[in-house]
SEVO-658195 format. One record per residue (C-alpha): residue in one letter; chain; x, y, z. Coordinates in steps of 0.2 Angstrom, whole numbers, padded with zeros to 4 digits, always signed. Example, Ala and Ser with C-alpha at 12.3 -4.5 7.8 and 13.67 -1.06 7.14 Angstrom:
<sites>
@residuo A, cadena A, xx +0062, yy -0022, zz +0039 $
@residuo S, cadena A, xx +0068, yy -0005, zz +0036 $
</sites>
This chain:
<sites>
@residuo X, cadena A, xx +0041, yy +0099, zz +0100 $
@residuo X, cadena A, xx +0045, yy +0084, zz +0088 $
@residuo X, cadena A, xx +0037, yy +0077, zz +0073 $
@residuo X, cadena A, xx +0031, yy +0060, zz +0075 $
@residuo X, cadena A, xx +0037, yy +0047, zz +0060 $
@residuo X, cadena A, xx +0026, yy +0043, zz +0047 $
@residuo X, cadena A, xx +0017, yy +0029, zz +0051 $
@residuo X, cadena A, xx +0001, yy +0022, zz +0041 $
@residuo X, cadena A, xx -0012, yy +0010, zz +0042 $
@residuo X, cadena A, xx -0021, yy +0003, zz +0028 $
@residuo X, cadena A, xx -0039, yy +0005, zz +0032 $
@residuo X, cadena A, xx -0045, yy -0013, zz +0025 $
@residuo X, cadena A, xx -0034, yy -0019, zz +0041 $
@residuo X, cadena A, xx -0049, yy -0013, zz +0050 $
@residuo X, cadena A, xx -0063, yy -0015, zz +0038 $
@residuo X, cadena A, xx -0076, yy -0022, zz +0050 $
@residuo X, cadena A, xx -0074, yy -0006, zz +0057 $
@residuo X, cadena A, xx -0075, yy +0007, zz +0045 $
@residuo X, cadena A, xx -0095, yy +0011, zz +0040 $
@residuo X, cadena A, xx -0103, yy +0025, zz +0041 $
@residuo X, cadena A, xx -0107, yy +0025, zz +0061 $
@residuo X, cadena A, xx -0089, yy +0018, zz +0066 $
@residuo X, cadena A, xx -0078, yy +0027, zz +0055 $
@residuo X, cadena A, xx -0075, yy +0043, zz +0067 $
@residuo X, cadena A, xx -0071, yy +0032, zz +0082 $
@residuo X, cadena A, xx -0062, yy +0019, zz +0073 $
@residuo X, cadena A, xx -0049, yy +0033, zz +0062 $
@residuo X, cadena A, xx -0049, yy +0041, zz +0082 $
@residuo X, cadena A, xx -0044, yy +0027, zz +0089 $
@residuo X, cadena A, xx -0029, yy +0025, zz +0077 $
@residuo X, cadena A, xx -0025, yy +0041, zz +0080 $
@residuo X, cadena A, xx -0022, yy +0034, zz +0097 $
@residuo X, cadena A, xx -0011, yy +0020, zz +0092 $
@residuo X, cadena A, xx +0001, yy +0034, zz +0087 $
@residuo X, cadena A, xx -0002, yy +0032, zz +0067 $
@residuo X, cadena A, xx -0001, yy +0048, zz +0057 $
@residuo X, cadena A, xx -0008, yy +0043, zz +0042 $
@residuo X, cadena A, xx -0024, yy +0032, zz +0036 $
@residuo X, cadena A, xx -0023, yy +0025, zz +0019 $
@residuo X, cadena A, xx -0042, yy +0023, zz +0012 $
@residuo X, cadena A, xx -0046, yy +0009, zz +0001 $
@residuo X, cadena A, xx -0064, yy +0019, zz -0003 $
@residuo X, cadena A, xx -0063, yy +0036, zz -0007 $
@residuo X, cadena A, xx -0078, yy +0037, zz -0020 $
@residuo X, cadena A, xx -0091, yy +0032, zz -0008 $
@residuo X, cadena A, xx -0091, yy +0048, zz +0004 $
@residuo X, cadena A, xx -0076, yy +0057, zz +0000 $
@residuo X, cadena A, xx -0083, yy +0075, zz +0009 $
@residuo X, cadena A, xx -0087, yy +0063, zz +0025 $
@residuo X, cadena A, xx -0069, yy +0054, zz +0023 $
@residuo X, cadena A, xx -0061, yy +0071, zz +0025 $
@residuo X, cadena A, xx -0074, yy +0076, zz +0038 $
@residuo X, cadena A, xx -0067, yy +0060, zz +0048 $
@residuo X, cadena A, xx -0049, yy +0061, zz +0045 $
@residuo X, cadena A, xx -0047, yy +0079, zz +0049 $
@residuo X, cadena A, xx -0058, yy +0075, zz +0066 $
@residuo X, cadena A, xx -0045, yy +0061, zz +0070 $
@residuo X, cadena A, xx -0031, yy +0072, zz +0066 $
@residuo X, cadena A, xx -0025, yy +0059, zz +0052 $
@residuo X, cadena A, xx -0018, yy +0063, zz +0036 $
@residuo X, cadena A, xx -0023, yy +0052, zz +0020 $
@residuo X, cadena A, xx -0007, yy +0054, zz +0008 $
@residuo X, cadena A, xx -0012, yy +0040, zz -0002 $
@residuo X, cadena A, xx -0025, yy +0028, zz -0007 $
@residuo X, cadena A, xx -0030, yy +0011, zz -0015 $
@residuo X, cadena A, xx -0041, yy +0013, zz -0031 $
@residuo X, cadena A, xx -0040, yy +0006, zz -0047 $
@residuo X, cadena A, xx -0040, yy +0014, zz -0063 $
@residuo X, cadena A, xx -0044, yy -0002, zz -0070 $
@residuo X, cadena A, xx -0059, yy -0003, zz -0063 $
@residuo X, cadena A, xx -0069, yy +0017, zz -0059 $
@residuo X, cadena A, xx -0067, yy +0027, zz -0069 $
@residuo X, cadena A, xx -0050, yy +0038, zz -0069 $
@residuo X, cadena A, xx -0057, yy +0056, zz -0066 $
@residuo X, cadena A, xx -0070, yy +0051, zz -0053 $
@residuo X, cadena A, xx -0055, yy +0045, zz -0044 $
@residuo X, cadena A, xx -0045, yy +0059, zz -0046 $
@residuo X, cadena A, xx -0058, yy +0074, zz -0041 $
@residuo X, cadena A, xx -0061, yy +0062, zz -0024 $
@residuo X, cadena A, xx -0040, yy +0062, zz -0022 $
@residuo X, cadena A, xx -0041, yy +0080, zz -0027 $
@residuo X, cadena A, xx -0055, yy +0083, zz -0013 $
@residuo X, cadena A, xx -0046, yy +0072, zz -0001 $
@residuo X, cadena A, xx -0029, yy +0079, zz -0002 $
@residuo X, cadena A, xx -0021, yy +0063, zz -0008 $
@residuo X, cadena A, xx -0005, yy +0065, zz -0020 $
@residuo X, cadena A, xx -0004, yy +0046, zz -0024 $
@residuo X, cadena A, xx -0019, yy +0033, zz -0030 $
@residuo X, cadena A, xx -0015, yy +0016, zz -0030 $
@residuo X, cadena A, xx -0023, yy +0002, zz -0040 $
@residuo X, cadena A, xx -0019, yy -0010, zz -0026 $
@residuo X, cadena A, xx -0026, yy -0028, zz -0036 $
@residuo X, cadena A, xx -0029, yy -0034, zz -0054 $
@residuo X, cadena A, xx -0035, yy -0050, zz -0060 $
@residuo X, cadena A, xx -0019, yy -0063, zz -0059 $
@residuo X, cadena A, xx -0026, yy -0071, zz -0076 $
@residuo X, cadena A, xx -0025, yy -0053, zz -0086 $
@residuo X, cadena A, xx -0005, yy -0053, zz -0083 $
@residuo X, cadena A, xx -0002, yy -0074, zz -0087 $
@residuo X, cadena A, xx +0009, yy -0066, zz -0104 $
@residuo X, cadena A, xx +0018, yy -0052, zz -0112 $
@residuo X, cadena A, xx +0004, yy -0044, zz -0120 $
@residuo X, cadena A, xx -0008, yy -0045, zz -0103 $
@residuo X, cadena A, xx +0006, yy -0036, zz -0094 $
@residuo X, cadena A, xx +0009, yy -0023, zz -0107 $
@residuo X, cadena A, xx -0009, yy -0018, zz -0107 $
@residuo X, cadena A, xx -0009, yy -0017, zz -0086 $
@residuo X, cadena A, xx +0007, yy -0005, zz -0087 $
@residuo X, cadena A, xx -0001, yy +0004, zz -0104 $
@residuo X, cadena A, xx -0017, yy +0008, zz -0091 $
@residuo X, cadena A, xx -0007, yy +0012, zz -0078 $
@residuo X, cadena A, xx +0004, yy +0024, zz -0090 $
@residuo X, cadena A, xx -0009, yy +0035, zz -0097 $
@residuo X, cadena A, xx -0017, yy +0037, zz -0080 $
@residuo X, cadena A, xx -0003, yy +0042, zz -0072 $
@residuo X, cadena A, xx -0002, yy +0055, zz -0086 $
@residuo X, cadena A, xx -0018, yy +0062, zz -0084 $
@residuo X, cadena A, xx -0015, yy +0062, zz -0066 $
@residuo X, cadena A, xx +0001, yy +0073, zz -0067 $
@residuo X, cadena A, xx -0010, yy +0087, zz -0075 $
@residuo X, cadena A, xx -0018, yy +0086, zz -0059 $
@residuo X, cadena A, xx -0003, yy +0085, zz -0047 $
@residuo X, cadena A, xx -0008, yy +0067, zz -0042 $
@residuo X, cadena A, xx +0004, yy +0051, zz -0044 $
@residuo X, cadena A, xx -0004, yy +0035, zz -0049 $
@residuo X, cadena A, xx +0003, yy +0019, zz -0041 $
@residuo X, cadena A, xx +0005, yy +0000, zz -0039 $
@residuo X, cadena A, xx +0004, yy -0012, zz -0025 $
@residuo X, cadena A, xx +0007, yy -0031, zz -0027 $
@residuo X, cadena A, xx +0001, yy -0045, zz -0021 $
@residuo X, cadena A, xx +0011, yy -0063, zz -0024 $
@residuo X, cadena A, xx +0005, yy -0068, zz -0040 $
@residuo X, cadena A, xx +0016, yy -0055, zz -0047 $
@residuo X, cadena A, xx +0031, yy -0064, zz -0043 $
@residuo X, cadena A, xx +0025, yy -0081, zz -0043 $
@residuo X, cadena A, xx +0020, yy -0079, zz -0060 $
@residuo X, cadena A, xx +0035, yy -0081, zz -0074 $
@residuo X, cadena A, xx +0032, yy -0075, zz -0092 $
@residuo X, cadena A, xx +0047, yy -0081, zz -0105 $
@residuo X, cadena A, xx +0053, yy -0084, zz -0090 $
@residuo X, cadena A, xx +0053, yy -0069, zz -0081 $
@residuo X, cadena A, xx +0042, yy -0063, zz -0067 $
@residuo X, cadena A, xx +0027, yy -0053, zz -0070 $
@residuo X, cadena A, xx +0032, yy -0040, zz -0060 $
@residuo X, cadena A, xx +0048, yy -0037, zz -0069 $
@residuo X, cadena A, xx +0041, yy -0036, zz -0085 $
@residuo X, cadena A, xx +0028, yy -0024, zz -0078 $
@residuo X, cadena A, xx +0040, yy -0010, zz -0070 $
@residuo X, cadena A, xx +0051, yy -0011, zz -0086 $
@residuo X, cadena A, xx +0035, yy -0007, zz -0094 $
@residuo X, cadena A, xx +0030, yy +0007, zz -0083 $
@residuo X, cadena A, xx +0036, yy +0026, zz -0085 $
@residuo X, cadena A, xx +0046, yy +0031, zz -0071 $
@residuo X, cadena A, xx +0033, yy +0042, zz -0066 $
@residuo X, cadena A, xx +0022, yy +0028, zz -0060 $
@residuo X, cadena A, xx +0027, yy +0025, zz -0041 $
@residuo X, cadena A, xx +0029, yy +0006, zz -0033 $
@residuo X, cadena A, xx +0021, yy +0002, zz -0018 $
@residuo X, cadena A, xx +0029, yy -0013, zz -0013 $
@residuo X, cadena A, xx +0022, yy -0025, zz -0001 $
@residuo X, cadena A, xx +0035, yy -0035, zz +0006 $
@residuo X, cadena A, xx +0025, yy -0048, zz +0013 $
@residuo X, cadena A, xx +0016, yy -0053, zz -0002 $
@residuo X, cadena A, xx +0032, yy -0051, zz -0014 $
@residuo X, cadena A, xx +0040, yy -0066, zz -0001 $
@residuo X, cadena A, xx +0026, yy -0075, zz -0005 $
@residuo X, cadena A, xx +0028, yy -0073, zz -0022 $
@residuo X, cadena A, xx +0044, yy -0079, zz -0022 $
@residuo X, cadena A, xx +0055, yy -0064, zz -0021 $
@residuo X, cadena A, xx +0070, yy -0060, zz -0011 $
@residuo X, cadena A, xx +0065, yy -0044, zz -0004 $
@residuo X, cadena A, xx +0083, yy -0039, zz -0001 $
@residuo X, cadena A, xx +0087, yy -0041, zz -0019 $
@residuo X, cadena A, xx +0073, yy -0032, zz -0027 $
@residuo X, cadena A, xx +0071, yy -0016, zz -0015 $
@residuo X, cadena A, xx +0088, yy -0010, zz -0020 $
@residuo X, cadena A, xx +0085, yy -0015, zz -0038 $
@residuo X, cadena A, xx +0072, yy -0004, zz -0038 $
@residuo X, cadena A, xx +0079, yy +0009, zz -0032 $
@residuo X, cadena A, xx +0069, yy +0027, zz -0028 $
@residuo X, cadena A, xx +0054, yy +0022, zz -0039 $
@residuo X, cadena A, xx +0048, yy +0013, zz -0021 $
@residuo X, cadena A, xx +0038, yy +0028, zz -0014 $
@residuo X, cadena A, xx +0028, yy +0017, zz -0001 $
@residuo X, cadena A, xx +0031, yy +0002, zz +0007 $
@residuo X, cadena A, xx +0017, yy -0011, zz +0015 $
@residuo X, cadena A, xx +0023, yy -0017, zz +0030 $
@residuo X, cadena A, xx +0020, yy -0029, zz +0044 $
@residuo X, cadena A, xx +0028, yy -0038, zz +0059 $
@residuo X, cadena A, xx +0017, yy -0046, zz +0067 $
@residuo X, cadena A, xx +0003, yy -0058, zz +0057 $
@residuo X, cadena A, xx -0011, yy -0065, zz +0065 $
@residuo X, cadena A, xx -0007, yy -0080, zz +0073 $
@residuo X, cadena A, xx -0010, yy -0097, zz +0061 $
@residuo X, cadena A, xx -0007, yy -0088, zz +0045 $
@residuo X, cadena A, xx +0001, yy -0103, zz +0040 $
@residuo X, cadena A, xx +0002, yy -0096, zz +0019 $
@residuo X, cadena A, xx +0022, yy -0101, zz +0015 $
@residuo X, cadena A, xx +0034, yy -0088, zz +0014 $
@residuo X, cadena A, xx +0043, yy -0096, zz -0004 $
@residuo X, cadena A, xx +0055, yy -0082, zz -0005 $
@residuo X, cadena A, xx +0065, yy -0074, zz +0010 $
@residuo X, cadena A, xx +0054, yy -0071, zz +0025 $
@residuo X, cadena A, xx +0053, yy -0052, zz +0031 $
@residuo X, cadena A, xx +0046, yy -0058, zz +0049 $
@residuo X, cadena A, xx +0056, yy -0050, zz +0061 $
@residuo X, cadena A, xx +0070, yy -0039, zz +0048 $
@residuo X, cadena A, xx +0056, yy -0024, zz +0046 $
@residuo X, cadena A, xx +0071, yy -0015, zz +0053 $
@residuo X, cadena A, xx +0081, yy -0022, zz +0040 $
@residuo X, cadena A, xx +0069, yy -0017, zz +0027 $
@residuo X, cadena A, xx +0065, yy +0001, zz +0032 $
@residuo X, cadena A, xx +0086, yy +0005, zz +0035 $
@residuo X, cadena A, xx +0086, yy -0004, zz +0016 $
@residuo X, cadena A, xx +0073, yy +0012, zz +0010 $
@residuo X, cadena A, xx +0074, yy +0026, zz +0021 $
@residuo X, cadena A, xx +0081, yy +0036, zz +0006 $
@residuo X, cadena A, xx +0065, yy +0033, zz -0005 $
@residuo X, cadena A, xx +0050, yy +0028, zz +0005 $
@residuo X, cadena A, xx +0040, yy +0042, zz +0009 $
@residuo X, cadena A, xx +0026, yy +0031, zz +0023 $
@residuo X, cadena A, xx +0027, yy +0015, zz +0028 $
@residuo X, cadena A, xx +0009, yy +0005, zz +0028 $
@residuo X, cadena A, xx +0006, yy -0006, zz +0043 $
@residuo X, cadena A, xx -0006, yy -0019, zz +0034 $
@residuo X, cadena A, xx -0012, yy -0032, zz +0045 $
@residuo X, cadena A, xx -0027, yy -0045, zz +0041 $
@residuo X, cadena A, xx -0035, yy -0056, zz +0054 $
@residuo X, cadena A, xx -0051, yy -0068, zz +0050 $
@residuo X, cadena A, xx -0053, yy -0080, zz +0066 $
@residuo X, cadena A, xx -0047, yy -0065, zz +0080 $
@residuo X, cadena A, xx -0049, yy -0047, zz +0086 $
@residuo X, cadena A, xx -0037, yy -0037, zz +0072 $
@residuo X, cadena A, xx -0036, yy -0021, zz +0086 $
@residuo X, cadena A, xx -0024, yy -0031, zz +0097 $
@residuo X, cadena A, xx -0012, yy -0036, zz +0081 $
@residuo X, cadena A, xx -0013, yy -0014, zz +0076 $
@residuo X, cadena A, xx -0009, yy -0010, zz +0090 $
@residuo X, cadena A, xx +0007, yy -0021, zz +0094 $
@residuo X, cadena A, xx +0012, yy -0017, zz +0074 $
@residuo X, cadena A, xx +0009, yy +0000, zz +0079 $
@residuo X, cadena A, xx +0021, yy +0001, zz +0095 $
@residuo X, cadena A, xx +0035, yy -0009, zz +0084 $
@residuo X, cadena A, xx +0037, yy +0004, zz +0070 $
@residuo X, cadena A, xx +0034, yy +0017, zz +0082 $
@residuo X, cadena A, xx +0048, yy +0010, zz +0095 $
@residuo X, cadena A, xx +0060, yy +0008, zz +0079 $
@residuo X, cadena A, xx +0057, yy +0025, zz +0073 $
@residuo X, cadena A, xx +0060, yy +0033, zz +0089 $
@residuo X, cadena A, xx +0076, yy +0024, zz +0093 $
</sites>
């Protein structure tokens, strides 16, 4: 018997379809789609009914987005701790808070002492990035860089690819920059049909092969994230599902 790849799905893909009456069927039905892992956006909420759900599904939850900016950093923890999960992500932060060098400092000082209180628990704190990251330069130098040069090493990069392209960056640039502090990548294939935002930096549609080859010695789980707001998101999981799946398998 073989392993299947890790394959997750950020669960704010399918947010409609996540309340307290769909959430059983709807983690099932991913299940179905061949994903191994589900990456919560809530686990304050209803941790002990989260875990109920995903062991149900047979999914795994490895990580999750929540902000230690925003909850407050134990309450996150114990619900990680209850869930399993062994990275927390603050996966957003106000792009006017990180406009100069002291707003960055203070987001990678947060993110610093969380991820050392975290450690005394066995849980890693991350980062995920949106575009504004990239787009926005201080002394002339993206946000983004400033902030990882800020961070400890033990703080892990979940890197979005899509939104870093839109930011500006050159995906194939920055991954290997990076190195092994990328632990997580957000991926996609396939967007929903008229996303028309521009891609400023080098596309990544159609070269997720490209990018997974790039950091299969870091990455521990790709994240299918996929947003639709004028269709049905279920047929868009389900054809980003068989792509990942057919690359892994092949």
């Amino acid at each position: 018997m073989t392993t299947p790849s890790p394959l997750g799905i950020q669960l704010y893909s399918v947010r409609e379809d996540v309340g307290p009456a769909d959430l059983g069927r709807t983690l099932t039905r991913l299940a179905g789609l061949g994903f191994t892992h589900a990456e919560p956006y809530d686990i304050l909420s209803d941790p002990d009914g989260l875990g109920a759900a995903l062991r149900d599904a047979g999914l795994k939850a490895a990580t999750a987005h929540a902000s230690v900016l925003r909850h407050h950093v134990p309450d996150i923890l114990d619900a990680a701790q209850a869930l399993g999960i062994g990275c927390v992500i603050t996966p957003y932060v106000d792009p006017g808070s990180i406009t100069d060098r002291a707003g960055v400092e203070r987001l990678a000082d947060t993110l610093n002492e969380a991820a050392g209180t975290a450690a005394e628990r066995g849980i890693r704190i991350g980062y995920h990035n949106h575009d504004f990251e990239f787009a926005q330069h201080v002394d002339g130098v993206p946000a983004y860089d400033l902030l990882v040069a800020r961070l400890d090493p033990a703080v892990v990069l979940e890197v979005d690819v899509y939104w870093a392209g839109v930011g500006g960056a050159d995906v194939f640039e920055l991954l290997p920059r990076l190195g092994d502090r990328v632990r997580h990548l957000h991926v996609v294939h396939e967007r929903e049909p008229g996303n028309d935002r521009p891609v400023l930096g080098v596309d990544t549609a159609g070269r997720m092969d490209e990018v997974l080859a790039l950091t299969a010695a870091s990455v521990e789980l790709p994240v299918v994230e996929v947003v639709a707001h004028h269709s049905d998101v279920w047929p868009l999981v389900a054809r980003n599902a068989a792509h990942f799946l057919a690359g892994a398998a092949a």
